[in-house]
Structure formats: structure tokens, C-alpha cells
C-alpha positions in Angstrom: 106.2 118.0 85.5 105.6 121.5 84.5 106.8 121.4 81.1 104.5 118.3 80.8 101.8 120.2 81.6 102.2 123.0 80.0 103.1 121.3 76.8 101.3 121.9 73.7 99.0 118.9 72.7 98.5 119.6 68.6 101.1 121.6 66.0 98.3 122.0 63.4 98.8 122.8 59.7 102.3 121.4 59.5 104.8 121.5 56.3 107.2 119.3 55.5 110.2 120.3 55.2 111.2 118.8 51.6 108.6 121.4 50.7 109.9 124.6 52.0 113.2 123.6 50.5 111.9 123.4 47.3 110.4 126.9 48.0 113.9 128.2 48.6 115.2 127.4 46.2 114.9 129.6 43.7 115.8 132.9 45.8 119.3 134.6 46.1 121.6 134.4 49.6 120.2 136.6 52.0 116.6 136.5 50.1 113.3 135.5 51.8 109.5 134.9 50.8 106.7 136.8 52.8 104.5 133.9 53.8 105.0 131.8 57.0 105.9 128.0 57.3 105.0 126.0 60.2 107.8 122.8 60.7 108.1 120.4 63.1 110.5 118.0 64.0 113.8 116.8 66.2 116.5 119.4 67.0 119.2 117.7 66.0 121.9 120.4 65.6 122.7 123.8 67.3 125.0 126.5 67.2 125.1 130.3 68.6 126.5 133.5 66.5 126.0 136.2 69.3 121.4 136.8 69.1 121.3 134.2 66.3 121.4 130.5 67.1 121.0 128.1 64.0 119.3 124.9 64.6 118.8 122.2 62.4 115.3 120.8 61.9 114.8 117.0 61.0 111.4 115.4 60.5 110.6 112.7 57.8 111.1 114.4 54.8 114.2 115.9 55.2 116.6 118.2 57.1 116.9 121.7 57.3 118.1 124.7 59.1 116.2 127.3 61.2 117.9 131.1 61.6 116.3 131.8 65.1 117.0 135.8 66.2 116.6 135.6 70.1 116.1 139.1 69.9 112.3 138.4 68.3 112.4 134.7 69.3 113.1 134.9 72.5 116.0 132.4 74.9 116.1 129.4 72.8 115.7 127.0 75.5 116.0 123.6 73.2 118.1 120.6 73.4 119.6 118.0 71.5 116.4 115.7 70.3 113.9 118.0 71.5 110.2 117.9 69.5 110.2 121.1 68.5 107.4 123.5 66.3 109.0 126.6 64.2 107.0 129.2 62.9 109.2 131.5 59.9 109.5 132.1 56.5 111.4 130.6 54.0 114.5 131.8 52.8 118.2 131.5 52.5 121.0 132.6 54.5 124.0 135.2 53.4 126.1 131.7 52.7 122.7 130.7 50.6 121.6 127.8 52.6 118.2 126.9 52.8 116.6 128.1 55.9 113.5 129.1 58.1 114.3 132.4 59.4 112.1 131.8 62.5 109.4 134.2 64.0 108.4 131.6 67.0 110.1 128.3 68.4 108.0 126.0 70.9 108.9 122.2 72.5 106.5 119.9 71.8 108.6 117.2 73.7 111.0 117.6 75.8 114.4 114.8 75.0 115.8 113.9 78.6 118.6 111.4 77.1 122.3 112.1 75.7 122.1 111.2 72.1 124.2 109.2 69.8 126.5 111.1 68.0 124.7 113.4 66.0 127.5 113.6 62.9 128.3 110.4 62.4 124.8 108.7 63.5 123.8 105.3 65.4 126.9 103.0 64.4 126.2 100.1 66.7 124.6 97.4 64.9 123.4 95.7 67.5 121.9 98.5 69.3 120.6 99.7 65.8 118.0 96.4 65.5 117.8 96.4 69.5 116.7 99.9 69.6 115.7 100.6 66.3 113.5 104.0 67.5 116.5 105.4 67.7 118.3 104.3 65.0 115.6 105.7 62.7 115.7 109.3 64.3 119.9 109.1 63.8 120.0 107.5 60.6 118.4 109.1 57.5 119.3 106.3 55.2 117.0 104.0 58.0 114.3 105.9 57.6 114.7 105.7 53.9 114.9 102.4 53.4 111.2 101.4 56.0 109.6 104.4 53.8 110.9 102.5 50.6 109.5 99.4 52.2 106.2 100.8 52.2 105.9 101.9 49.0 107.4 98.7 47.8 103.7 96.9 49.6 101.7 99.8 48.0 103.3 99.1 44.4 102.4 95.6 44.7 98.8 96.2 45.9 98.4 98.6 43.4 99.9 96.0 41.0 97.8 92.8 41.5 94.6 95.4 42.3 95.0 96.7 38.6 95.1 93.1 37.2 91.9 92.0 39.1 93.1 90.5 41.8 90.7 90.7 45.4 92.8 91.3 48.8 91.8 89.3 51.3 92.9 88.3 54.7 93.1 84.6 56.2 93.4 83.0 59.4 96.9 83.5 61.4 96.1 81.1 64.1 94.9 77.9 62.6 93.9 74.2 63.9 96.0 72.8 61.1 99.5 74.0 60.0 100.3 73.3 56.2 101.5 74.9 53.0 105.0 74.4 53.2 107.6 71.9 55.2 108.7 74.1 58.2 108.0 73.4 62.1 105.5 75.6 63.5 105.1 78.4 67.0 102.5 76.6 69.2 100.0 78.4 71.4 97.0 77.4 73.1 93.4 78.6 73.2 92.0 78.5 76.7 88.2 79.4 75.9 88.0 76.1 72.8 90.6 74.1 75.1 92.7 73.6 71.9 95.9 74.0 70.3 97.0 76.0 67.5 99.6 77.0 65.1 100.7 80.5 63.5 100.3 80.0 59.9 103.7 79.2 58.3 101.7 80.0 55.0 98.5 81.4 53.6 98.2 78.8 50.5 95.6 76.3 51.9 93.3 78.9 52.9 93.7 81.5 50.1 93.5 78.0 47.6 89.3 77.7 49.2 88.6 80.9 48.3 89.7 79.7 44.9 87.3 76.8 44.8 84.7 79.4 46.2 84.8 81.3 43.3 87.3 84.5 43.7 89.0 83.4 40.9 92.2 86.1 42.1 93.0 86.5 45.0 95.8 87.8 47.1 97.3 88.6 50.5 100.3 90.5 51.9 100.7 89.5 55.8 102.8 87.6 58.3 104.0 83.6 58.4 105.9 82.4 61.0 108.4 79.5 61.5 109.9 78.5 64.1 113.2 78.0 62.8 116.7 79.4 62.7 118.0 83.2 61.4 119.9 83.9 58.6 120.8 87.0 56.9 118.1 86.1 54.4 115.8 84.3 57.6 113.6 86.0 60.3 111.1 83.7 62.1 108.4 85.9 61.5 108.5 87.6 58.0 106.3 89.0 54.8 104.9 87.0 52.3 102.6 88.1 49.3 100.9 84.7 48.1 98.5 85.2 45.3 96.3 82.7 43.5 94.8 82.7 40.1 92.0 80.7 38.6 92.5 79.7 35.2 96.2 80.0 34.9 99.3 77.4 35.1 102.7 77.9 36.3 104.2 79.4 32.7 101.1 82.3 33.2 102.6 83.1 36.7 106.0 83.1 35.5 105.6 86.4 33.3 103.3 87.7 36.0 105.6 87.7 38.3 108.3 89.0 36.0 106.0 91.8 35.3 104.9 92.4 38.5 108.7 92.9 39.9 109.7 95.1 37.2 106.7 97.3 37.8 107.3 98.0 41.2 111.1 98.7 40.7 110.1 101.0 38.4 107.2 102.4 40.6 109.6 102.4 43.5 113.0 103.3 42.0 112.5 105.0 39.1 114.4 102.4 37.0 114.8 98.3 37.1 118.7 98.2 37.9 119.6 97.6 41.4 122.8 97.4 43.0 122.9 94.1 45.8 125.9 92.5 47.4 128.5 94.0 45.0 126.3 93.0 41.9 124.5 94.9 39.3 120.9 93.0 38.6 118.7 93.9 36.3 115.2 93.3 36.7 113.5 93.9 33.6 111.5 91.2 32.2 112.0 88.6 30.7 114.5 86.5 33.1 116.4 83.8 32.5 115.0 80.3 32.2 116.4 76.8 33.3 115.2 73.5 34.3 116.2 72.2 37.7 117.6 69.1 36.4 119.2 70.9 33.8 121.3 72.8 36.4 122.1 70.0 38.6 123.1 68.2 35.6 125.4 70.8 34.7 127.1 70.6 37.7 127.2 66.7 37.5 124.8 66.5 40.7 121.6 64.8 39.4 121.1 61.4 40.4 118.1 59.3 41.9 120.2 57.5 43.5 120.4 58.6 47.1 123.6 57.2 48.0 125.5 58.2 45.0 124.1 61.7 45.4 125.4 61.7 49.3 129.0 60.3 47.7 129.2 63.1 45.2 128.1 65.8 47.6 130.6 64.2 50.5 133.5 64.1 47.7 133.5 67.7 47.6 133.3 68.4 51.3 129.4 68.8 51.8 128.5 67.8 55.2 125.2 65.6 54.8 124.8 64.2 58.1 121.7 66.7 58.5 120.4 65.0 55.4 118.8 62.2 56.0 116.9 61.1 52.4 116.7 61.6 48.8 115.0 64.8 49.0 116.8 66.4 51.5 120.1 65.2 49.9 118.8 67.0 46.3 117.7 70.2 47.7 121.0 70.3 50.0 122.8 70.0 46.5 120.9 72.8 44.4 121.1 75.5 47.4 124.5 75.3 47.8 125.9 74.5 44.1 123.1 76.4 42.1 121.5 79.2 44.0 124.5 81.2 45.0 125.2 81.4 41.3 122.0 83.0 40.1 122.5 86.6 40.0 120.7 88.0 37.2 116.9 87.2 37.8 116.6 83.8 37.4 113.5 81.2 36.9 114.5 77.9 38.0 111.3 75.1 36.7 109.9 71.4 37.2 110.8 70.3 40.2 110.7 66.4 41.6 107.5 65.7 42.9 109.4 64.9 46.6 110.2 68.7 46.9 106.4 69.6 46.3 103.6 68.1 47.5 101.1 70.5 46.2 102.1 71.3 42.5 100.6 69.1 39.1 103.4 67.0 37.8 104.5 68.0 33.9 103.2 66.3 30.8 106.3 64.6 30.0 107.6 63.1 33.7 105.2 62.2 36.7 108.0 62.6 38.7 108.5 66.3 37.8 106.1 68.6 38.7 105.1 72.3 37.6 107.0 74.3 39.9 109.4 77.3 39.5 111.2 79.1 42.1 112.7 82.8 41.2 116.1 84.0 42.4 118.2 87.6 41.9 121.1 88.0 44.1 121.9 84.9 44.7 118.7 84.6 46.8 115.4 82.9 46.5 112.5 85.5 46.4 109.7 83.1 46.1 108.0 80.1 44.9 105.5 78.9 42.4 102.9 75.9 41.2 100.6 74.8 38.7 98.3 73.8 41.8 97.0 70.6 42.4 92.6 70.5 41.9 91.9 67.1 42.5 91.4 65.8 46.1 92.2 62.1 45.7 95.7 63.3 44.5 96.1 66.0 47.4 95.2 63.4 50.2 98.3 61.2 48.3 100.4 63.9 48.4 99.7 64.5 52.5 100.3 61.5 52.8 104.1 61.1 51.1 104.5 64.5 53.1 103.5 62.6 56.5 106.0 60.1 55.6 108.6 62.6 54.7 108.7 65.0 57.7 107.6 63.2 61.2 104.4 64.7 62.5 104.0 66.8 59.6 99.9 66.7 59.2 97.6 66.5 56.3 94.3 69.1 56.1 91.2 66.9 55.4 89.2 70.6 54.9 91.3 70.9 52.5 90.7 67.8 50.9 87.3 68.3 50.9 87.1 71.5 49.6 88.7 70.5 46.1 86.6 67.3 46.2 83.6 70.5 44.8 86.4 71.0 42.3 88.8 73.4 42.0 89.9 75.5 38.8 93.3 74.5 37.0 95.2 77.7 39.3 98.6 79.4 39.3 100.0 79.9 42.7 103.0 81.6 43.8 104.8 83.1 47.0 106.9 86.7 47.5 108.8 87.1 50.0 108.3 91.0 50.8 111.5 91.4 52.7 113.9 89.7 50.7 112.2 92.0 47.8 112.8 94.9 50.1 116.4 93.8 50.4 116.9 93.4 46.8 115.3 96.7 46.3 117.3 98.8 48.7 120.9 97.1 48.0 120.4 95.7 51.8 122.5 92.3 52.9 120.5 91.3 55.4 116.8 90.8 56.6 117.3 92.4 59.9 118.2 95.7 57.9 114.5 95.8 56.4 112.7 94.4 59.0 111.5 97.4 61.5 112.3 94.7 64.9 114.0 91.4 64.2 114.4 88.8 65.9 117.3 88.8 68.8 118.6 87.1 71.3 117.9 88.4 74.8 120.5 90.3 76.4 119.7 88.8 80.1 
């Protein structure tokens, strides 16, 4: 209880440690520059050399050793994981190693637990997501990858921001669950004596701000579905969904293109990325092919749903789980197509059963103007032409309803685009499946901070 006490509340006028390394770097072994540092961070080495103990210093930016002379420092009492503040100049030591030849030493924070093995880091996987405090103050390449997340959401802000795009925010809890097929977390409101749903997507309510005149509008945030996990699947997760008055689905395509090379490049430095033992590259422009086109290829397209169902059982596809046409079709692409679609692909024109809210093409009423766009072998996200008209929406809730069981329409909705909406390009991002892309990561759970687990009770 002392120590608590007598702790210091504030370390003001902190460095970061990249910083003085760069400052040392130009002087000779055994040099040192005259003007103090101030560092923070987790003990996370030590060793004694008669009056000199070396400690190594971690803190976000970097790692770095501290030359501590009891003799002016006084007993280093400091432990393994201990918060600690060092006050020293920079310098390097007779072996030339970076250091902070330390004139004062203070805990901030006193660690009471044995750590994980300091050399090798937090192995455990499990423990990792479970515990994932610790696995960021083990791992360095952990606390790499969340601050690359971060300026992955910053690039695209600052992308669609530059383009003329408005952020907004939208309703998480809401009445009415819609924007994509996917069942939905309940909860219940006591004080309106209602249910309602987390938003499994932002499009229905970002599409109203359309007809109310944003023109371009966007928003990063959370959807949730209450469905299973994958190593591309959390039930919560990170979607940018942006909307653009004016535009069609051929507009979003090289938006999009440009907007993921841009942030590579903001992010990485360059547009090649290394994911799942392939090299991608993402600079615009990707490749282009129509989703009957590749189905075709693979002698899978068909109307018919028991001929599809007979093809797809002839090559040992299980499609009990399927139970119509549509189900049957999209079973076929995401296991023949998608894992095939490395290099950043745009797959286009969709049948109308697989989207109830995109304008069908020109040519084919029962295509519609949709694209989705893959790297890795992994969808990223999904794109319309949106539909404006509200006699054409309420027909499309209504092939929906008779789709999925229980699956509701949004009269709102409706009646919003019945004041007319402008012809709009739509199109969803998954953030974390960019992040894994991004940061050569396999799975979701590696670039989300806490995924979902299973209870250990």
C-alpha cells in the first residue's frame, strides 16, 4: 500500500524512445550528448555488471537500453514489467549500443505478476486473444500490427474526406434489421417496451441521408451478426460503407481501386503485400470478370436448381444446407471461384436473387449491377448500383421475405425513396479483412484487439 501511495501520479514531458535512438545514432561507442531525455515505459530486461545494471526500456515506439550507475542512481529496486520513468542522456555504450546513460530511475507502477517469457514472447495463441493486454506488452509485432490498424482507418478517412465525402454516424440499435441476409443479436428496450436489433449494416440508413441531400456520405463503425466464426468471420466486426449520389456501380469500381491502393501506399509505403504465401499486388486497375462468366468457366452456371445441386453433389459438395436456387449458386461461386482470386479481383452483375437492393443491368433483368472485390482469396467487400425507386424496393422486400423466413422489409425505407432518390453507388469495406490483407495476417482474430471466444467455464 505504500508504494501505491507514494507513487508518482504524472511523468511529464515524455520522449519516445524511437526518438532518442535516432539521436544516438550518429555518436561513436562510448560517446554521449549533454541534454537530458525523459522515457517511460515497461522494464522488460535486466542485468548487473558490478554498480552498473542495464535495463531495457520498452514503450510504444520502440526498445532500448538504459546504463543505470547505482553509484549516482541509487539501488535499482525494479522488476520485470515494472512502469518505470528514466531521466539520462543519450548516448552509446563502449560495445556502441544505443542507450540512456541514466541520471534518475522512478516506478510508476509496480508489476506484481511473473511474466511470460521475456525472449521468446507470449506464444500461447489462445491466451494471446484471451488476454490480449498482455500479448501486446510481450509481442512487438502485436503492437505493430493494432498501430497499423489505425492508420489503415485514418488513411481511409483521410481518403474519402479528400474526395468530398461527409462522415457520419447511424443508429446501432434499430427497430428494423436490414441491409444484408444475416440473423440478427436481439435486445430489448425497457423504457419504449420494444425490441431491437444491432445493425447487421449501415446501408438503409446511410441510403436516407442520400435522399436527404448529402450526396457522399460515409461511415466506419461496427455491424454485428449473430452467426458463426471463421478465420475471415467475427460476430462483431468493421465495416466502411460509403454512398455516392450521382454515381453507378462502374464509378465505385475505380473508387474503390483507388481508394485501396492509396492507403497501401499511405500505410505501407508501397502496394505489394505478402498474404497467405501469395504475393498481391494492389495497384489499380484489377482484374475484371462477370459472375456468370466465371461459373461458366467452371461449367457451374445453370438456372436450373436441381441440375446445379447434381453438378455440385457430383463433385462432392455437401448441399443439404442449401435449400434453393440462390443458396445453391452462391454455395457454388464461394467454393469454386473465390478461393481462386488472388490478385485483386472485381467480380460484376450478379442474379437479382443474391441482391435485393442493386438496379438490374441494361441487357438482363435478372442480372443486377453488383460487384464484389476479392485479394487473397477473400472477399473484402461488396458493391451496387442502388435501387431509387420505392415500388421496386418494396418488391424486392418482398422476394427477400420469401427467401429467408422472418427476414423483414423497412417501410421507412420505402417511403423515403418514394421523395426520390439520386441514381447512387454504394459499396461495403470490410476494415478487418483489409487489415488482414494489409499486415500479411491469416486470421481475423489476429487484427481484431478482443475476438470472440468461447468461455473457458
Amino acid at each position: 500500500m505504500t508504494d501505491y501511495i507514494s507513487a508518482p501520479k504524472r511523468f511529464p514531458d515524455r520522449d519516445e524512445i524511437v526518438a532518442v535512438l535516432a539521436e544516438c545514432e550518429p555518436l561513436e561507442a562510448g560517446g554521449e550528448l549533454p541534454a537530458a531525455r525523459r522515457l517511460a515505459g515497461r522494464a522488460m530486461a535486466r542485468r548487473g555488471m558490478g554498480k552498473l545494471v542495464f535495463v531495457d526500456l520498452v514503450d510504444r515506439s520502440g526498445r532500448m537500453q538504459m546504463i543505470c550507475d547505482t553509484s549516482k542512481t541509487g539501488e535499482l529496486d525494479v522488476h520485470l514489467g515494472d512502469v518505470i520513468g528514466v531521466v539520462g542522456r543519450p548516448g552509446k555504450s563502449k560495445r556502441g549500443e544505443p542507450s540512456l546513460l541514466a541520471d534518475s530511475v522512478e516506478v510508476l507502477s509496480r508489476n506484481t505478476q511473473p511474466l511470460p517469457d521475456t525472449f521468446h514472447g507470449l506464444t500461447d495463441v489462445e491466451l494471446r486473444y484471451r488476454k490480449r493486454y498482455l500479448d501486446l506488452l510481450m509481442n512487438e509485432e502485436t503492437r505493430g500490427d493494432f498501430i497499423t490498424r489505425a492508420r489503415i482507418v485514418t488513411a481511409v478517412r483521410r481518403h474519402l474526406d479528400e474526395a468530398g465525402f461527409v462522415e457520419v454516424e447511424t443508429p446501432v440499435l434499430q427497430p428494423r434489421y436490414g441491409g444484408a441476409f444475416a440473423r440478427p443479436f436481439v435486445t430489448h428496450h425497457n423504457e419504449l417496451d420494444a425490441d431491437l436489433y444491432l445493425r447487421i449494416a449501415t446501408e438503409l440508413y446511410l441510403k436516407r441521408l442520400i435522399v436527404g441531400g448529402l450526396e457522399r456520405v460515409y461511415e466506419i463503425g461496427k455491424d454485428f451478426r449473430n452467426e458463426g466464426v471463421s478465420f475471415k468471420h467475427n460476430p462483431e466486426f468493421t465495416m466502411l460503407e460509403w454512398y455516392e449520389a450521382y454515381a453507378d456501380y462502374r464509378d465505385t469500381m475505380v473508387r474503390v481501386e483507388q481508394l485501396v491502393e492509396s492507403v497501401a501506399r499511405d500505410v505501407l509505403g508501397t502496394t505489394a503485400v505478402s498474404f497467405r504465401g501469395h504475393e498481391i499486388e494492389l495497384e489499380a486497375s484489377w482484374q475484371r470478370i462477370g459472375f456468370v462468366e466465371a461459373l461458366e468457366a467452371k461449367e457451374l452456371w445453370t438456372r436450373d436448381a436441381a441440375e446445379l445441386r447434381a453438378w455440385l453433389t457430383e463433385r462432392g459438395i455437401d448441399t443439404n444446407a442449401d435449400k434453393d436456387w440462390p443458396q445453391l449458386i452462391d454455395h457454388a461461386f464461394s467454393h469454386f471461384i473465390e478461393p481462386g482470386l488472388i490478385q485483386p479481383t472485381i467480380v460484376y452483375d450478379y442474379p437479382v436473387e443474391l441482391s435485393p437492393f442493386a438496379r438490374t443491368t441494361d441487357a438482363d433483368p435478372l442480372i443486377v449491377e453488383r460487384f464484389e472485390f476479392f485479394a487473397g482469396g477473400m472477399e473484402l467487400g461488396n458493391a451496387f448500383s442502388e435501387l431509387n425507386t420505392a415500388e421496386e424496393q418494396a418488391a424486392r422486400f418482398a422476394m427477400q421475405a420469401a427467401q429467408v423466413e422472418g427476414m423483414p422489409g423497412d417501410p421507412d425505407y420505402v417511403e423515403a425513396l418514394s421523395y426520390g432518390m439520386p441514381p447512387t453507388g454504394g459499396l461495403g469495406l470490410g476494415i478487418d479483412r483489409l487489415t488482414m490483407l494489409l499486415t500479411g495476417r491469416e486470421t481475423i482474430r489476429d487484427v481484431v484487439l478482443f475476438p470472440a471466444l468461447r468461455s473457458t467455464s
